[in-house]
N, CA, C and O atoms as a DFTB+ gen file, in Angstrom:
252 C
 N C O
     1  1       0.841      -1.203       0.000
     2  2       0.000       0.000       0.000
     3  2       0.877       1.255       0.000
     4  3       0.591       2.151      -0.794
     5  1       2.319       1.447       1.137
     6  2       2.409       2.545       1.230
     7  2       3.733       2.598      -0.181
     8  3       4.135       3.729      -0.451
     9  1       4.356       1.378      -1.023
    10  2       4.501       1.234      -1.935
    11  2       4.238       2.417      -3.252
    12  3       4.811       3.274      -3.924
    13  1       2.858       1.703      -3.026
    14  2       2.105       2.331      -4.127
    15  2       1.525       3.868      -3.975
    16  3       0.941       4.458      -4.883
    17  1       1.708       4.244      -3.071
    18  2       0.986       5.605      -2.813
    19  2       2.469       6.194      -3.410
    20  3       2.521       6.933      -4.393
    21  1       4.011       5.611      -2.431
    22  2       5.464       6.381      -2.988
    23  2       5.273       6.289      -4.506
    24  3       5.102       7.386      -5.038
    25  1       5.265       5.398      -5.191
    26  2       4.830       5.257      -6.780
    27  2       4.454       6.592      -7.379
    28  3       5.042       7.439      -8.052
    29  1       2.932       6.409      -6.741
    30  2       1.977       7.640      -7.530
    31  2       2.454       8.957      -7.436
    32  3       2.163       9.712      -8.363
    33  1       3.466       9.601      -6.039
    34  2       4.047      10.861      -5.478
    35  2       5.020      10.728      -6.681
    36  3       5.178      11.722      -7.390
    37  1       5.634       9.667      -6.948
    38  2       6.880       9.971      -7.905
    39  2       6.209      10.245      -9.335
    40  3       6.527      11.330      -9.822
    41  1       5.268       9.389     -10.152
    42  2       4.965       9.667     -10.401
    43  2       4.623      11.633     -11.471
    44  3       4.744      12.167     -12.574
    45  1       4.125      11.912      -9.921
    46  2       3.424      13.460     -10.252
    47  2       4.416      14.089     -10.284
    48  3       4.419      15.053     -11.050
    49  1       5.724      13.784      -9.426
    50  2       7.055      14.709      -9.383
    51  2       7.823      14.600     -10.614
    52  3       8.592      15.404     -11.143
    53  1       7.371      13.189     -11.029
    54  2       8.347      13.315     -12.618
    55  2       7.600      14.261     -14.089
    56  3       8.024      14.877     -15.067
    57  1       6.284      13.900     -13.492
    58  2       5.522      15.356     -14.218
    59  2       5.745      16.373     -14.338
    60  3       6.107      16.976     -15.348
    61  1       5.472      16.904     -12.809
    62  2       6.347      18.566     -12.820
    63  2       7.468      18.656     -12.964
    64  3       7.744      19.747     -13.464
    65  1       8.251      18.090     -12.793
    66  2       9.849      18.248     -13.306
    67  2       9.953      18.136     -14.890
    68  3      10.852      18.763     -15.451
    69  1       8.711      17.053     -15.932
    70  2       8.951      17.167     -17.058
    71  2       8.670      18.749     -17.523
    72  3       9.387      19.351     -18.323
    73  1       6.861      19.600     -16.516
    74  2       6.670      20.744     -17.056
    75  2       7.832      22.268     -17.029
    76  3       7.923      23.202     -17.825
    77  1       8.709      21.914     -15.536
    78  2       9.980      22.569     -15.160
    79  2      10.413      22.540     -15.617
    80  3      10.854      23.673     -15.814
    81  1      11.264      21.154     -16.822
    82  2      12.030      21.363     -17.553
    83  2      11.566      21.789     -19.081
    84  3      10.443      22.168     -19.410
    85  1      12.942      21.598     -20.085
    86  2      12.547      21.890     -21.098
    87  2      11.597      21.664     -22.228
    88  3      11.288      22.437     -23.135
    89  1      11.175      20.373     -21.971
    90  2       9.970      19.844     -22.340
    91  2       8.465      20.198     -22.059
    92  3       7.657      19.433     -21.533
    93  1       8.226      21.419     -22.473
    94  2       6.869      21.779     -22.591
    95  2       6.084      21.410     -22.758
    96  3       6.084      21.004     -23.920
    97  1       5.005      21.184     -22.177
    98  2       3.649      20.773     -22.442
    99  2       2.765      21.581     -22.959
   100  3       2.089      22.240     -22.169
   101  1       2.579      21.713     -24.171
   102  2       1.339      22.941     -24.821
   103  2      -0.312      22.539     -24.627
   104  3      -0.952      21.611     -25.123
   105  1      -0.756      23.701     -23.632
   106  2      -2.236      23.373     -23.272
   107  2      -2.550      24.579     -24.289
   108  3      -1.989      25.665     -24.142
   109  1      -3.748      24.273     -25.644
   110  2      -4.326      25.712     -26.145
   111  2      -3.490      26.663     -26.583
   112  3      -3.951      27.753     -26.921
   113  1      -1.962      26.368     -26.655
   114  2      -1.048      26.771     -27.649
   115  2      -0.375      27.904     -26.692
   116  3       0.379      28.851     -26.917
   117  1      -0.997      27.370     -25.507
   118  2       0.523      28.250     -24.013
   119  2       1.153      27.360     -23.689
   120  3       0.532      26.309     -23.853
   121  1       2.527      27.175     -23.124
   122  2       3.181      26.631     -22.840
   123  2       2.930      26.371     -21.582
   124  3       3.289      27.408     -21.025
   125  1       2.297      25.195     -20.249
   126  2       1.925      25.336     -19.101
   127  2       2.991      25.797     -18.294
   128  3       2.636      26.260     -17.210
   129  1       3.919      25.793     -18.478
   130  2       5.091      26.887     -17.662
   131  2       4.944      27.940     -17.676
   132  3       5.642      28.524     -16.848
   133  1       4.302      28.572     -18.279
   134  2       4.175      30.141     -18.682
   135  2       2.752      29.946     -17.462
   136  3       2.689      30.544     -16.388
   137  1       1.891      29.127     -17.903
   138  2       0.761      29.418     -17.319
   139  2       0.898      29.355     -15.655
   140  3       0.518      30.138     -14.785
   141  1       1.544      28.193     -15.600
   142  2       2.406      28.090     -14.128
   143  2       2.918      29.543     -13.011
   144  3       2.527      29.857     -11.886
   145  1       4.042      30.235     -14.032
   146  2       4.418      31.129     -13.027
   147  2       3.592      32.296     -13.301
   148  3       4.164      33.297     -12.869
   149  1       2.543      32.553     -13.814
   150  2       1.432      33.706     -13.990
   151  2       0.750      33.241     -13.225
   152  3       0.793      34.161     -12.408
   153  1      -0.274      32.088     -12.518
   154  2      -0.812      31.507     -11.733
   155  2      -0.003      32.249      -9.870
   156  3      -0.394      32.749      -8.815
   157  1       1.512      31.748     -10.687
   158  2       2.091      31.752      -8.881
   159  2       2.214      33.643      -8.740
   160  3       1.690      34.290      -7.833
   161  1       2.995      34.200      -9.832
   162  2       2.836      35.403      -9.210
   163  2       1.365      36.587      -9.161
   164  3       1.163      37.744      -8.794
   165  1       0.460      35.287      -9.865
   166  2      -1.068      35.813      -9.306
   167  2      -1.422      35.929      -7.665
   168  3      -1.663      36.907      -6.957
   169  1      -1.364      34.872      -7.459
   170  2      -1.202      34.204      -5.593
   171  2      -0.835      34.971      -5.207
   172  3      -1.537      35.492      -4.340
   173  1       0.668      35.718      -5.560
   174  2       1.704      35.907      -4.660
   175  2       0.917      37.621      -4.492
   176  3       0.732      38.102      -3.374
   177  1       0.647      38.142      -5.391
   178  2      -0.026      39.789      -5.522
   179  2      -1.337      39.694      -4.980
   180  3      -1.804      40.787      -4.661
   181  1      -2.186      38.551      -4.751
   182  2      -3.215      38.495      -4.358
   183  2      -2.839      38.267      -2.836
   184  3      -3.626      38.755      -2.025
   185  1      -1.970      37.731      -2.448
   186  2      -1.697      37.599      -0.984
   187  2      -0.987      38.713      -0.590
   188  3      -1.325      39.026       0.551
   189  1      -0.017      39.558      -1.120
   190  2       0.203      40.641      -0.644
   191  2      -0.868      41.426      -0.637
   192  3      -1.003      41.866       0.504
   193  1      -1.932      41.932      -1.555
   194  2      -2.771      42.237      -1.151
   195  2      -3.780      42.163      -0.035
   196  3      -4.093      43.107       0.691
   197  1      -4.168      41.162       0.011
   198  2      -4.676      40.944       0.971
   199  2      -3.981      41.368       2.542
   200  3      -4.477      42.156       3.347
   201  1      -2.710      40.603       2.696
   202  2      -1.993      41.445       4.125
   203  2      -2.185      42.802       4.381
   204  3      -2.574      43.282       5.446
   205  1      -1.627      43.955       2.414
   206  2      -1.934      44.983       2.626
   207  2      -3.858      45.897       3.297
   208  3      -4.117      46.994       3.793
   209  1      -4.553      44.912       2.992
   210  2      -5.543      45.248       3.284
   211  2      -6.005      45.195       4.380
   212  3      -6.422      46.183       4.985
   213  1      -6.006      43.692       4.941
   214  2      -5.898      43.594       6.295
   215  2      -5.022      44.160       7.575
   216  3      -5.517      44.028       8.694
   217  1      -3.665      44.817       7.427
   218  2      -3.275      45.555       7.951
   219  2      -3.377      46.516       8.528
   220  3      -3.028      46.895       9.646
   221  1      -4.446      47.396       6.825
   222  2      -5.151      49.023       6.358
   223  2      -6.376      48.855       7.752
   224  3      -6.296      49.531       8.778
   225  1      -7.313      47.957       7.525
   226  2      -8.396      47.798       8.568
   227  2      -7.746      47.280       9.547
   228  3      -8.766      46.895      10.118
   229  1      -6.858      46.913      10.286
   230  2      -6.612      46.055      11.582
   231  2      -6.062      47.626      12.291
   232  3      -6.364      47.942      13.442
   233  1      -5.240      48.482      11.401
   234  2      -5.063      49.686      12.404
   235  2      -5.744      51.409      11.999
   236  3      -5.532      52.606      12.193
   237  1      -6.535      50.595      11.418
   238  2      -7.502      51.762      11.011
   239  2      -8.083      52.237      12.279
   240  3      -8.524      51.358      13.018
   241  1      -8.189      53.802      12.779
   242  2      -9.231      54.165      13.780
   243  2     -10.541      53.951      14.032
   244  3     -11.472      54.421      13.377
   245  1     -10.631      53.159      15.094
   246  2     -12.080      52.825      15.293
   247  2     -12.942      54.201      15.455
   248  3     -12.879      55.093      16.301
   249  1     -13.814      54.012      14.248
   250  2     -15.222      55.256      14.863
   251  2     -15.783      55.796      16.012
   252  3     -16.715      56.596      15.927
C-alpha cells in the first residue's frame, strides 16, 4: 500500500519536473510553464494584497 501511494508521489514529481524542464507541455497553444508562473505570481499579488488590506483595517481608527 504505502509502496504504491510512494509510486503515484513519484509519479506526479516526474511530471512537474517534465513541465519545469525543457519539455513543454502545450495546453491551447501556451506553454503550461508560462501558465504556471502567472498563476504563482497571481497568488503571490493576491496575498500581498490581501496582508496589505488587512493591515489598512486592523489599524484603522475605530469610529
Amino acid at each position: 500500500m504505502k509502496r504504491r501511494r510512494l509510486g503515484r508521489v513519484r509519479e506526479q514529481l516526474e511530471l512537474f519536473w517534465q513541465i519545469l524542464s525543457h519539455e513543454d507541455i502545450h495546453v491551447l497553444g501556451i506553454s503550461l510553464r508560462k501558465v504556471l508562473i502567472l498563476l504563482f505570481f497571481l497568488l503571490l499579488i493576491v496575498g500581498v494584497l490581501i496582508l496589505i488590506l488587512s493591515a489598512v483595517l486592523f489599524f484603522a481608527p475605530s469610529p
